[in-house]
N, C-alpha and C positions, 0 to 999 in steps of 0.2 A: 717808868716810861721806856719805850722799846725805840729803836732806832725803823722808821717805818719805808718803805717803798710804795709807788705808785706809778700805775700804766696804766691811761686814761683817763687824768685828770679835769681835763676839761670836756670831758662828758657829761651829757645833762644828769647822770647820775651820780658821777665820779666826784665834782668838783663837789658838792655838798659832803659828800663821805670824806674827801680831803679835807677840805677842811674843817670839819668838826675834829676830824683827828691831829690837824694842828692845831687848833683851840685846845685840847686836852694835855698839850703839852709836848707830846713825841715828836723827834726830829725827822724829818720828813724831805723824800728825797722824789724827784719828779723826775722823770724823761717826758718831755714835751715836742712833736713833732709840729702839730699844726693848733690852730686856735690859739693861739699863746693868750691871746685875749681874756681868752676864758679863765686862766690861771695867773695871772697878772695881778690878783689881789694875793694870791698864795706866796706867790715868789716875796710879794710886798711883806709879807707878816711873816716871814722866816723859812719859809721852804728854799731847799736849796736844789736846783739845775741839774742833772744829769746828763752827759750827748748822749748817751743808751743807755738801754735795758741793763745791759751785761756791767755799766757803771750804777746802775738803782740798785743791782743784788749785790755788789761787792759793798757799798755802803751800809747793808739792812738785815736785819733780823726776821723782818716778815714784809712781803711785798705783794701788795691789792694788784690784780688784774680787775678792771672794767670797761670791755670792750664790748664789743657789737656781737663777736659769736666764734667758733670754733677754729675757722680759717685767723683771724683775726690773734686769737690764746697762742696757739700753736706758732705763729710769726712770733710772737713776743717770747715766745719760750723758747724756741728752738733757733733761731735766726741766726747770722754767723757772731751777731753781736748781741743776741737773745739773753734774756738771763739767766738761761741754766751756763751763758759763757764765763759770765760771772760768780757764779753761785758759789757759796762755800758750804760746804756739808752743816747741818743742824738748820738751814734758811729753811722756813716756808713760805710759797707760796698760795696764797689763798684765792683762786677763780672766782668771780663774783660775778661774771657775766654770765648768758644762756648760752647754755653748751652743750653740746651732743655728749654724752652719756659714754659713745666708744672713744670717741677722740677723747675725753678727758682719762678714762682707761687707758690708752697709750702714752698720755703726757705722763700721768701718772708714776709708770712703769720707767719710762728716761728717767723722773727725777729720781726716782728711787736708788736708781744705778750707781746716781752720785751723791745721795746723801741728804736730799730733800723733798723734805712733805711738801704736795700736792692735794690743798685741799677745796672740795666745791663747797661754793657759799651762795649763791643766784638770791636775790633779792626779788620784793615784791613791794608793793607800793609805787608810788610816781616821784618825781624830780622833785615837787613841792615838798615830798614829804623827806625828801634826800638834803635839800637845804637847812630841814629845819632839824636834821638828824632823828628822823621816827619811823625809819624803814623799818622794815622784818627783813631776816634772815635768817635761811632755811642750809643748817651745815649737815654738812656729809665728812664725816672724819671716824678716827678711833678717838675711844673717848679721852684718853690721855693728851691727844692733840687740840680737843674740844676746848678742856679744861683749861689750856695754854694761853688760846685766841680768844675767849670768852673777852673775856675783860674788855679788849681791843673793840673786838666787834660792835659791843655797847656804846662805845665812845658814838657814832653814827645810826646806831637804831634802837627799835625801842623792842622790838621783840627781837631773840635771838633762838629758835629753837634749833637745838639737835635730830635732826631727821633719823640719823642711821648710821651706817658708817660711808666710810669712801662710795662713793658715785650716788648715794641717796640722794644727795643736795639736787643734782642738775636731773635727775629721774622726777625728784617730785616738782621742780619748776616746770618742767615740759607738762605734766599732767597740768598744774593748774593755769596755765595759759591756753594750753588747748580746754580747758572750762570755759576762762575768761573770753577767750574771744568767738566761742558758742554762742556766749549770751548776745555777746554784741554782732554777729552775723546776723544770729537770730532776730533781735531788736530791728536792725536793720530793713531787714527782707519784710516782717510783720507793716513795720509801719506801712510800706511802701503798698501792700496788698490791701492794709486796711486804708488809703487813703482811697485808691483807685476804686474800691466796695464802697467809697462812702462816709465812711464810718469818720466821727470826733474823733483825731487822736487824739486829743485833752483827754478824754474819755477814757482811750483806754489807759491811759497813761494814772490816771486817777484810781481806774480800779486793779490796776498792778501796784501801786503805789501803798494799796490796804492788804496786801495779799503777799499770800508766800512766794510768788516771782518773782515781790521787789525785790532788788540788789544797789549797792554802789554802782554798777556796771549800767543797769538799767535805767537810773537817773540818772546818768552821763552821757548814754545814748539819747535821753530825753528831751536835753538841754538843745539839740540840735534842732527841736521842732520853734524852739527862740532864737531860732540863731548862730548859737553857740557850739563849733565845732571844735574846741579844745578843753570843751568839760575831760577829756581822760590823755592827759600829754603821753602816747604810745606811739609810734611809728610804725603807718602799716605796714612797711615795710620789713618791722622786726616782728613787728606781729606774723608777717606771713612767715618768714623765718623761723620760725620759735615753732608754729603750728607744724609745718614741712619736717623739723627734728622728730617732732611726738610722732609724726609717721612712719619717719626712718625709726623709730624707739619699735611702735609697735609690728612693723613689719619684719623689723631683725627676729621678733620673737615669735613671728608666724601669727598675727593676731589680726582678725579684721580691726579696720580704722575706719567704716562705712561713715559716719560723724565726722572724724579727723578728716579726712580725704576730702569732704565737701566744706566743711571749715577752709580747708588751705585754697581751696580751687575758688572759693567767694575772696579768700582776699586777695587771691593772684587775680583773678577781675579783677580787682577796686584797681590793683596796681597796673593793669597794663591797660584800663581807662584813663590812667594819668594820676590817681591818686596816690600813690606810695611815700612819697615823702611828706605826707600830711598824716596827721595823728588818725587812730582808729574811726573817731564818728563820724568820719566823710567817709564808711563805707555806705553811710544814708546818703551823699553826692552819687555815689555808685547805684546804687537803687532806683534815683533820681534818672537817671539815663537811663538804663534797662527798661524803667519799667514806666516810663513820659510822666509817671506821682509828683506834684510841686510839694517837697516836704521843707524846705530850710530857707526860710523868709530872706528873701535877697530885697 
């Protein structure tokens, strides 16, 4: 059992990975800003309190960052009370949020200076699957480091694969969410055009359903024509964030993003209709507006 850290516990994604990793036994140390609520049964079953970051790394051996995004790592690592303040040479920390690829390259390069791995770990799967501990996880390390947090990382998911080495993890997150939320722009915008032509979506929905198009993604965009706009608990908001990174990704490298670009500009719509703090399938709410389609039975 390893002495463990955590920065963003009470995150929809956070607080399942915490606690599976107190259920496994490891002692477990939180800094808690806001939501305390959220983490209220953690404290209750043995986690212990931090006032900062720079107190989570002085206690720990490995400490989980999961945050919202790059601006967000860099605060908690670097801050006056951050915990590289704390940190004792051999600590790692493991990024497990969506991050920009250069800023983790600079975090990187500080911890190094003092004696600690920095490694990206970005998750996939939803919060449902974060409680129940069946996330994947996509690391980015030397394999010697791999080898180390294996173990750990299991405690919370059910896949664990080794991408590459340092920066692979948050490179191949950004590709597969600029996938993911292709599908579901795309979904989006389709429905809306085939309702206005006319067309059952039951229908098409049935014969995507037999066909190489289905996806998870695409039955969750689905669910919206019942109603249901939390078949995929994502925030467009981070959604659009995530997409906006894979831009900066591709344009640092001189690479058309002709796809990426209109990916990120469909959900900067959604968001500055008002949608952004609602999960992805209300960019068919967005649709709804643009394009006058009644698609989501009110």
């Amino acid at each position: 059992m390893q002495s463990i850290g955590f920065i963003g516990a009470s995150g929809l994604m956070g607080h399942g990975m915490a606690k599976h990793l107190l259920a496994r036994g490891h002692a477990l140390t939180l800094a808690v800003h806001r939501n305390r609520e959220r983490v209220a049964d953690l404290l209750a079953a043995g986690a212990t309190e931090a006032a900062t970051p720079a107190a989570v790394a002085a206690a720990s051996e490995i400490v989980f960052v999961c945050v919202t995004g790059s601006p967000q790592v860099e605060a908690a690592l670097g801050a006056a009370q951050g915990l590289l303040a704390g940190a004792r040479p051999g600590l790692v920390i493991i990024d497990c949020s969506t991050s920009e690829p250069d800023s983790t390259a600079r975090l990187r390069e500080r911890c190094a200076a003092v004696g600690v791995v920095l490694v990206d770990a970005p998750l996939s799967r939803t919060p449902v699957e974060a409680e129940a501990g069946r996330l994947n996880v996509m690391v980015g390390a030397e394999a010697e480091v791999f080898a180390r947090i294996e173990p750990v990382l299991r405690g919370f998911a059910e896949n664990v694969i080794h991408v590459g080495g340092p920066g692979a993890g948050h490179t191949l997150k950004l590709l597969n969410n600029f996938i993911a939320q292709a599908v579901c722009t795309a979904t989006a915008e389709a429905f809306a055009v085939g309702r206005r032509a006319g067309i059952d979506l039951r229908k098409l929905v049935e014969l995507i359903s037999a066909g190489p198009v289905n996806s998870g993604l695409f039955q969750a965009m689905a669910k919206t024509l019942d109603g249901d706009l939390a078949g995929l608990k994502f925030e467009l908001d981070n959604a659009r964030k995530d997409v906006r990174y894979y831009t900066h990704l591709a344009e640092g490298m001189a690479i058309p993003s002709v796809i990426g670009e209109a990916v990120h500009q469909s959900l900067t719509l959604a968001s500055a209709l008002g949608h952004g703090r609602k999960f992805a399938p209300s960019l068919v709410e967005a649709q709804e507006q643009l394009s006058g389609a009644k698609l989501v039975p009110r």
